[in-house]
C-alpha positions, 0 to 999 in steps of 0.5 A: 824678714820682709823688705817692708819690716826691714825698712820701717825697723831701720830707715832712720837716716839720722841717730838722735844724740838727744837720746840713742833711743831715738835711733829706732824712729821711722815715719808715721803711718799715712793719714788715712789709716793712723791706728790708734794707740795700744790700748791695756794689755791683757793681763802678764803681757808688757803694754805696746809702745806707739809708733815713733816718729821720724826725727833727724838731729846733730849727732849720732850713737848707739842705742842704749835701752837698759833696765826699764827705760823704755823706747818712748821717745819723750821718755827716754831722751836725755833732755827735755823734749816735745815731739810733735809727730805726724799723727799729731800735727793733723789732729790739730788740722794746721796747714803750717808747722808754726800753727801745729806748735802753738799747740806745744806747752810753754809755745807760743807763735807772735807775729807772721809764724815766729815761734816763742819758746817760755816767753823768750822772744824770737831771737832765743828759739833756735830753728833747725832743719834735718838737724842743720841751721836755716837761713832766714828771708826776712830782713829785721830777724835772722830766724826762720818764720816758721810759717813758711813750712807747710805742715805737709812736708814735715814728718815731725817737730821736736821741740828741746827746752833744756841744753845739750852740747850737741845742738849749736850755742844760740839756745835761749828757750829751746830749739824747735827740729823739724825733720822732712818726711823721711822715704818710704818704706812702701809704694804710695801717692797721695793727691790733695785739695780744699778750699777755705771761707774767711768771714772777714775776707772772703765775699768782702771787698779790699784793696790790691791792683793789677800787677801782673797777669802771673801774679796768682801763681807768686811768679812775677813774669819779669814786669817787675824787673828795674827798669833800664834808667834806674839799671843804668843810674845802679851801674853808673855808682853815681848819687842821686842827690848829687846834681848829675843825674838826670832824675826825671828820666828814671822817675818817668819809668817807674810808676805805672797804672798796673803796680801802683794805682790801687783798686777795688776788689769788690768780692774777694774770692774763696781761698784755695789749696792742693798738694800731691806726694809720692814715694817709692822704694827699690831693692838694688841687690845689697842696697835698698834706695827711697825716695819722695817727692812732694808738692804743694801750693796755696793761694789765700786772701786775708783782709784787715781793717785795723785802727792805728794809733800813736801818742808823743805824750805821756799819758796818752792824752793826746794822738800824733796819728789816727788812721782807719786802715784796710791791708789786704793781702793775697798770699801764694805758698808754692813747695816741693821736696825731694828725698832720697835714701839710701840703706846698705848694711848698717850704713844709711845715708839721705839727701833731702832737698827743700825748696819754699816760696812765699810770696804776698802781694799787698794792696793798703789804704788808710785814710786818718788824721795827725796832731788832732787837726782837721786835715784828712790823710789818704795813704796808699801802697802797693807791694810784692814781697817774695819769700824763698828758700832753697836747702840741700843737705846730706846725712849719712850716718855709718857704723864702722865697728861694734859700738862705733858710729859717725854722723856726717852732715853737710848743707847748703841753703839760700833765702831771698826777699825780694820787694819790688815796686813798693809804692806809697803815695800821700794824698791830703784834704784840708776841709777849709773853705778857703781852699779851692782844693779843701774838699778834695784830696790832692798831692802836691808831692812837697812833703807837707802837702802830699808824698810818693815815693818807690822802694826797692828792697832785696836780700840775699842769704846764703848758709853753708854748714858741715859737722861731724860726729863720732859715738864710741860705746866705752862700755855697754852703759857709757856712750861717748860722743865728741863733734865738731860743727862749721857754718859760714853765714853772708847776708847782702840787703839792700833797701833803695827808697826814692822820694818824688818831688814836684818842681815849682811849674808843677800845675796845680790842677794835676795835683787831684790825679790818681798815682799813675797819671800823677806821676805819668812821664809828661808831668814827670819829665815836663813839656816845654813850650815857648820857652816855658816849662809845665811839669817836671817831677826830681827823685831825691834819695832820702838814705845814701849812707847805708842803702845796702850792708852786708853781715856775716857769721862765721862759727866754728864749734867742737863739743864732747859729751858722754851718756853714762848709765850709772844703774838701771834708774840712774843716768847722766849727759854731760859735755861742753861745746866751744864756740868761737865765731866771727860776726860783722856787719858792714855798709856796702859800698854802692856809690863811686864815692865812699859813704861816710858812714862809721863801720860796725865793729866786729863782734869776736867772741869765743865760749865754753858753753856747758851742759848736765842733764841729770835723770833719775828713774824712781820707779818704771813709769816715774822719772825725774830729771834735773838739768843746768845749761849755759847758753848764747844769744847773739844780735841779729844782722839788721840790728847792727847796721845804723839803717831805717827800715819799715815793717808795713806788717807792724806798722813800725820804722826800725833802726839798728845800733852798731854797739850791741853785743852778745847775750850769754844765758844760765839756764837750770830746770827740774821736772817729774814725768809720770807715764802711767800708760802708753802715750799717756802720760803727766809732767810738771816742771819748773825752769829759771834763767837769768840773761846778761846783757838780753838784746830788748827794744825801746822806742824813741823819736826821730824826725817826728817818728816813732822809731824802734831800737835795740839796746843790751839791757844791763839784766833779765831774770825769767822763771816760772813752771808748766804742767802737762797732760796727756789721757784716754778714755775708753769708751766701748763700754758704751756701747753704739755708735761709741764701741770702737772710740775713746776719748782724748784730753791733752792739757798744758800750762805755762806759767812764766814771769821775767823782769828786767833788772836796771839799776840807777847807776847802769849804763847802755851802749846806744849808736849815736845817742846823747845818753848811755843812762840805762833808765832813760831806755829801760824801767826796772822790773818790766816784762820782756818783751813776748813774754805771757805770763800764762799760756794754757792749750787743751785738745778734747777728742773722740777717735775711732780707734779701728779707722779714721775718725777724729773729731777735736776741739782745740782751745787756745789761750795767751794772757796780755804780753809787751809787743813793743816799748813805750816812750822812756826818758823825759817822756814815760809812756806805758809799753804797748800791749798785745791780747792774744785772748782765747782761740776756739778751733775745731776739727774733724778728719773722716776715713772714707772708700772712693772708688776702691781707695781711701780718701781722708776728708777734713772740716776746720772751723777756726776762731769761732770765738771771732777774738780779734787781734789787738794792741794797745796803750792805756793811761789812766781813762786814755787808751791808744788803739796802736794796731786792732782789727777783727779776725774772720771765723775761718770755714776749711775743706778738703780731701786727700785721696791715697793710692 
C-alpha cells in the first residue's frame, strides 16, 4: 500500500464519539478537482459512499460497522447530525463559515455571524474548535461570532442537535464543531486572490478618518497607544471626579485631528482579498509527519445609511429620537493556521494552532431630531476595534490494545478586543432667529448644548482546557467510553468613558469648530492673560464604580456512555455527564479607594446531565431515531456585572443584573431518515424543549434611555418540526453540452414556535429594581427572542461530474423574529421586529488549465433580490423604523490557483 492510500485511510487525528464511524474521516479533495458522487452502480455491485470529511470532536473509540449500517457519516452517527463538508461549504461560495451554516436547516445567523440553532438565541448554540471550547472577543457574549472564521481554514462544520454526554453541558439548540483542515496526505500549494463590488458601498461615498498610515493592514502602528497623561492618572489609582487630578493636562492629549475628526470618502474603493495554503508530508522511517500551513487577509468596505428611531410611548404615537444615520466600516480579517501531524502505528497525534484578527475601523454620522422639537442633532464617532484570537491545541489519540483506545486533548486560547479612541461628539443646531448661533451647529460641551466624550475599552480572555477519553470495546456490539474534561475561563474588561466639559470662560465662538480644534490643547487647558483665563475644558468620568470586572468559569466535567448494538437495526447511546462549575463576576479594583459597588454573588452550581439516543434501522436505507436530553445554559460575563455598555453595531445601551442564574433545558426529538442514494437522502423531524428559568432581555428606562437588561423569565416552551432533502439528477441523457452533468436540489425547512409562559403570581429577580413582578418584565406567550417561526433554504445546481463545474442558485428565507423587547409595565410597547425576508445568491465555480496547472475561478452575486435589513415597531397605523437600512447587491471574483 502507497503512502498516499495509508494517510488518506487513517490520518484522522481525532475518532468521533458522535459515531465510532466517524473514525474513517479524511480531508476533502482540493477545490479544483471535487469529484462527483458516485453515481447508480451497475447491477449486484454495493453503491459507492462519498468521500468524508475530516471532523475532530471530544472523545474517542473504535469503530462499529455492523450489519447494514453504513460509513455515511450522517447516517451512522448516534445522534442528530449536520455535516457541512469542504465541498459543501464552496458550493455555497461563502467567505465565512458563519455564512456557509446559514445554510443549514433549523440554522439561522443574527447579527455580526451569531449563529441560531431552531431559534434559540445565541446563548444556547455551543461553539467548538477541534472538539475544544473558543473564547469569545466580544464583550456583551461569551460565544465566539462565527464570522471571524474564514471558510478557508475549515475542513468541516458539524452541526449536533440532539445531546450526547460527550460534548460539555451548555447545549440548548446544538453545538456547531468546527474542524481546521486536517495535514496532508500529498504535497500542494494553493495561491488566491479576488476582488469584490458592493452597490451600496463600493463608488459611493461615507465617512471614516485619517487614523493611521498602518490602518489597511488592521495593525495600529502604536498612534493609538494611551498617551502618557492619562497612563499616569491609570497608574496613579486616583479618581477622576475627585478634585485632585489635573484633567485638563489629559484632555489636551487625547483628541487629535487624524482619530477624531471625521471626513469624507467620496469613493469608497473596491473590496479585496487573497490567501495562500501549503502542505506537505514526510516518511520518517515508522512515522509519517504532516503539516499545513495557511494564510489569509481580506480588506472590505460596507456603507450603511439606516433610519433610527426610539418611541417612550406606548403606541408609538410619539418619537423620543429620529436620526438618519451613515456607518461606514472598513474591515480588515488577517489569519494563518499551522498544523502538524504525526501518525505512527495506530497512534496519531495533531497540534494545530489558529491565529485571527479582525479588525474595523468605523466612521458614523447622524444627523436627526429628539421629542419632535425643531432642533437639529449632528452626532459623530470614530472608532477602531481589534478582534483576535490565538488557540493551540494538542490531540492525540492512541490504541493501547485490541478495542482499547484513549483521547487525549489539551489547549490554550487567548481572545482580546481592544477599542481605543472611540470618540463621539454632539453637535447642536436650534433653527430659531433668535439665536445668533441657530443656523449653525455648535457644541458647547455642557451636555445640553453639545457632548464629547473618549472611550477606552479592553478585553482580555483567557481559556485553558484539557480532557481525556477512554473507549473500551466490552464486546464486538458494546463500546464503552467514560471521560473527564477541565476548563479554566478569566475574562478582564475594562471600559474607561471620559466626558468633557466646558468651563464657564469657555468662548463662545470656539463652540462652531470641528472636534479636533474644538478640543485643541489651547482651549483644553486655557491661556491666561492679565489675570484673566479664556478656555479650559475638565474631564469628568460619568461610570467609576464598575469600569473594569473580571468574570471567571471554572468547570469540572466526568461522563460515561455506552454504544450498545442490540442487533444489526437496533442500536443505543446512553450516559451522564456531571458537571460542577464555579462562575463569578467581579469589579476590579482600579482606583486607590475601593468602589462601592455590591459584589455579584457567585453562581456554584453542580449537574447530572443525561442523555439516550435511540436508533432504529427499518430497513437498509430507512432509520428512525428517538432521543431525549437534559442540558445548561448559563449567564454570560457581562450580563451580571451592573455596568453600562454601548453596542455602536445595534444602536443600544446594555446593563447587566448581578441576580440571574442558570437555565437548565429538556430536550426530546424523534426523526425519520431516508437515504434512498448516496449523498441523497430525506429526513423529517419533530423536537420540544422546555427551559426553566431561560435568561431573555427586556427594555427599561434609565436616565432618558432606553436601556437592555436580562432577567430568568419563570418558563419557555419550544417545539416545532423540520424537513430536509437531499437530490440528483442525471442528466446525460440529454445529451451536449449536459452529457457530463446532473442536477442538485437540496431543500430544508423549519418550522419552529416557543412562547413564554408568566403567570400572575410569578416573581423575577432584577439587580436593583423596584419591582420583582414577573409581568412588568415579561407578557405571557411572547416569542423568544431570535427565534423565526419559519426558516426554509433551497440550493438548485448543475455540476459536471468529470471536472470542475458548478453553478448554483442559493435562496434563503427567515419569517419575522423579536430582536429586542419593547417597553413593559406601565408602559406596553410592542417588541421590536427584525425581517430577514428572502435572500437570492448565486454562484459559480469553473475548473480551468493555466499554464500546465489548475486554477479554480469563482463568480458570486449576492442579495440579488436587493432585501434590506429592517427593524421595527408597529401599533396600530404607528410604525418606528428602529434601525433600517438598505443592503448592496454584492458582485465577487476570484481565482485559485493549485500547484
Amino acid at each position: 500500500m502507497s503512502l498516499t492510500s495509508r494517510l488518506a485511510g487513517t490520518l484522522l487525528i481525532t475518532s468521533a464519539i458522535v459515531s465510532p464511524s466517524l473514525a474513517f474521516a479524511q480531508s476533502e479533495p482540493g477545490p479544483a478537482t471535487d469529484p462527483a458522487p458516485a453515481d447508480t452502480p451497475p447491477a449486484g455491485e454495493e453503491p459507492a459512499e462519498p468521500a468524508q470529511p475530516d471532523i475532530s470532536v471530544p472523545g474517542g473509540g473504535d469503530i462499529i460497522v455492523t450489519g447494514s449500517r453504513s460509513r455515511n457519516v450522517v447516517k451512522s452517527s448516534d445522534q442528530v447530525v449536520s455535516v457541512l463538508t469542504t465541498a459543501e461549504i464552496a458550493r455555497t461560495g461563502e467567505g465565512n463559515i458563519a455564512g456557509a451554516l446559514g445554510r443549514v436547516t433549523g440554522l439561522s445567523v443574527v447579527g455580526s455571524g451569531y449563529v441560531y440553532v431552531r431559534g434559540l438565541g445565541d446563548r444556547y448554540s455551543l461553539a467548538l474548535l477541534n472538539g475544544s471550547p473558543l473564547p469569545s472577543p466580544e464583550p456583551l457574549r461569551r460565544v465566539v461570532p462565527l464570522d471571524i472564521f474564514p471558510s478557508g481554514v475549515i475542513a468541516s462544520s458539524l452541526v449536533q442537535k440532539s445531546y450526547s454526554v460527550n460534548f460539555p453541558g451548555e447545549f440548548g439548540g446544538g453545538v456547531i464543531n468546527l474542524t481546521t483542515k486536517a495535514v496532508p496526505t500529498e504535497s500542494f500549494l494553493t495561491i488566491g486572490g479576488g476582488f469584490q463590488v458592493d452597490s451600496e458601498t463600493t463608488g459611493e461615498f461615507g465617512y471614516s478618518y485619517f487614523g493611521a498610515q498602518s490602518d489597511w493592514t488592521g495593525f495600529d502602528n502604536g498612534s493609538r497607544d494611551v498617551p502618557p497623561a492619562l497612563q499616569a492618572f491609570y497608574d496613579s489609582g486616583a479618581s477622576m471626579n475627585s478634585g485632585t487630578v489635573d484633567t485638563r493636562a489629559i484632555g489636551a492629549q487625547l483628541v487629535r485631528f487624524s482619530r477624531a475628526t471625521l471626513q469624507k470618502v467620496r469613493d469608497l474603493p473596491v473590496n479585496y482579498s487573497t490567501s495562500i495554503t501549503a502542505g506537505t508530508s514526510f516518511d520518517l522511517g515508522g512515522a509519517d509527519l504532516g503539516v499545513i500551513a495557511a494564510a489569509g487577509f481580506s480588506n472590505k468596505w460596507t456603507n450603511r445609511q439606516a433610519r433610527q428611531q426610539t418611541s417612550f410611548s406606548d403606541d408609538l404615537s410619539t418619537l423620543q429620537t429620529d436620526f438618519n444615520r451613515i456607518t461606514t466600516d472598513n474591515r480588515i480579517v488577517a489569519n494563518g493556521l499551522l498544523g502538524l501531524g504525526l501518525e505512527f502505528g495506530q497512534n496519531k497525534i495533531r497540534w494545530t494552532n489558529l491565529y485571527i484578527r479582525d479588525t474595523i475601523k468605523q466612521g458614523r454620522l447622524g444627523v436627526g431630531q429628539r421629542n419632535q422639537t425643531t432642533v437639529d442633532y449632528m452626532q459623530q464617532s470614530t472608532a477602531w476595534y481589534e478582534r483576535q484570537l490565538i488557540d493551540t491545541q494538542f490531540v492525540g489519540e492512541f490504541k493501547l490494545a485490541p478495542g482499547l483506545s484513549v483521547d487525549l486533548r489539551g489547549g490554550y486560547a487567548n481572545s482580546q478586543r481592544e477599542a481605543p479612541y472611540e470618540t463621539f461628539f454632539e453637535y447642536v443646531r436650534t433653527n430659531t432667529t433668535a439665536d445668533p448661533y441657530g443656523q449653525l451647529f455648535v457644541n458647547r460641551l455642557n451636555g445640553n448644548n453639545g457632548e464629547a466624550s473618549v472611550t477606552f475599552s479592553d478585553l482580555n480572555e483567557d481559556l485553558w482546557s484539557a480532557g481525556v477519553d477512554v473507549s473500551y470495546a466490552v464486546t464486538s456490539s458494546i463500546l464503552a467510553t467514560v471521560g473527564g474534561a477541565f476548563s479554566d475561563t478569566n475574562r478582564v474588561s475594562s471600559r474607561r468613558q471620559f466626558l468633557f466639559r466646558a468651563s464657564s470662560t469657555f468662548p463662545t465662538e470656539a463652540s462652531v469648530l470641528r472636534p479636533d480644534l474644538l478640543l485643541s490643547p489651547g482651549l483644553v487647558i486655557g491661556t491666561t492673560s492679565g489675570g484673566t483665563t479664556v478656555g479650559g475644558i475638565d474631564l469628568i468620568e460619568p461610570d467609576e464604580a464598575t469600569p473594569a470586572f473580571q468574570g471567571k468559569l471554572r468547570n469540572w466535567a466526568g461522563y460515561a456512555k455506552a454504544n450498545v448494538q442490540f442487533t444489526d437495526a437496533l442500536s443505543l447511546d446512553a450516559g451522564v455527564r456531571f458537571e460542577k462549575a464555579r462562575q463569578a463576576v467581579a469589579a476590579v479594583q482600579v482606583f486607590t479607594t475601593p468602589p462601592n459597588y455590591t459584589p455579584t454573588p457567585a453562581l456554584r452550581k453542580e449537574y447530572w446531565l443525561p442523555a439516550a439516543t435511540l436508533t432504529w434501522q427499518i430497513q437498509p436505507d430507512l432509520q428512525f431515531r428517538l432521543s431525549g436530553s437534559k442540558t445548561i445554559a448559563r449567564p454570560q460575563f457581562r450580563e451580571l456585572i451592573y455596568q453600562p455598555f454601548f453596542d455602536p453595531d445595534s444602536n443600544r445601551q446594555y446593563l447587566g443584573n448581578p441576580l440571574l442564574t442558570d437555565s437548565q433545558l429538556y430536550n426530546a426529538e424523534t426523526r425519520l431518515e431516508w437515504y434512498f442514494a448516496p449523498e441523497q437522502r430525506l429526513s423529517i423531524a419533530g423536537f420540544y424543549k422546555k427551559i426553566d428559568k431561560p435568561i431573555e432581555a427586556f427594555i427599561t428606562l434609565l436616565s432618558d434611555n432606553l436601556v437592555t437588561s436580562y432577567a430568568n423569565a419563570p418558563e419557555a416552551q419550544l417545539y416545532g418540526a423540520e424537513i430536509e432533502a437531499t437530490k440528483y439528477f442525471d442528466l446525460s441523457d440529454a445529451g451536449g453540452w449536459l452529457t457530463d452533468r446532473r442536477a442538485v436540489i437540496v431543500a430544508n425547512y423549519t418550522y419552529s414556535k416557543s412562547k413564554l409562559k408568566v403567570s400572575a403570581g410569578d416573581s423575577v429577580a432584577v439587580y436593583a429594581a423596584s419591582s420583582s413582578i414577573a409581568t412588568d418584565y415579561f407578557r405571557d406567550g411572547e416569542p423568544l427572542t431570535g427565534q423565526s417561526d419559519h426558516l426554509a433554504n433551497l440550493q438548485l445546481g448543475l455540476e459536471n461530474t468529470e471536472r470542475l463545474s458548478q453553478q448554483t442558485l442559493l435562496v434563503s428565507f427567515a419569517s419575522e423574529r423579536v430582536v429586542s423587547r419593547g417597553l413593559n409595565g406601565s408602559v406596553a410597547q410592542p417588541d421590536i421586529i427584525e425581517k430577514p425576508g428572502i435572500q437570492l445568491d448565486f454562484v459559480a465555480r469553473e475548473g480551468a488549465d493555466f499554464l500546465g496547472q489548475e486554477v479554480e475561478l469563482k463568480f458570486e452575486a449576492r442579495n440579488l433580490l436587493g432585501t434590506r435589513h429592517r427593524e421595527y415597531q408597529t401599533s396600530g397605523d404607528n410604525t418606528v423604523e428602529f434601525n433600517t437600512y438598505d443592503v448592496g447587491t454584492v458582485i465577487s471574483f476570484s481565482a485559485q490557483l493549485n500547484f
